[in-house]
Steps between C-alpha positions, in 0.01 A plus 500: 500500500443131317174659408581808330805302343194271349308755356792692328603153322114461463461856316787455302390156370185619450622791273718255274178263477331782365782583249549172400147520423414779292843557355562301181893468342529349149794311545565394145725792379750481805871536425766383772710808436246750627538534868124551534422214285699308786310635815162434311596123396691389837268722752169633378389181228568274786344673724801483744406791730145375541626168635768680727205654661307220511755258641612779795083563534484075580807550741410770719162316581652230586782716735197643645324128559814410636546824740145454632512134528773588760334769693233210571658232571783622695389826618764599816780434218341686269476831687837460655633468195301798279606716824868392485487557127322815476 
């Protein structure tokens, strides 16, 4: 399940890299009442969603280090505990 949870965020962050990328936004004629004008200075010029992505993309590897590091080193607790859980 960590897996396919990885390669979702992966997709997705791979999708807004390739916005980011090859779409440009003048952002010299912005006006603060405009409700779009807002989204595309607060979200899309900073390039918020991309680094959502990337941030959850850094924390699911490291859930799914941390998961295998424990089917390892402690592997009795481990599957007692993913077949108690599951």
């Amino acid at each position: 399940m960590l897996i396919v949870h990885q390669s979702v965020i992966d997709i997705c962050a791979s999708f807004f890299t390739l916005l980011a990328v090859t779409v440009e936004v003048n952002g010299t004629g912005l006006s603060r009442s405009s409700v779009w004008d807002q989204f595309l200075c607060r979200v899309w010029l900073t390039r918020t969603l991309l680094w959502i992505f990337m941030v959850t993309s850094t924390y699911a590897i490291l859930i799914t280090a941390m998961e295998r590091f424990a089917a390892v080193i402690y592997p009795i607790w481990y599957k007692v505990g993913m077949k108690s859980t599951s």
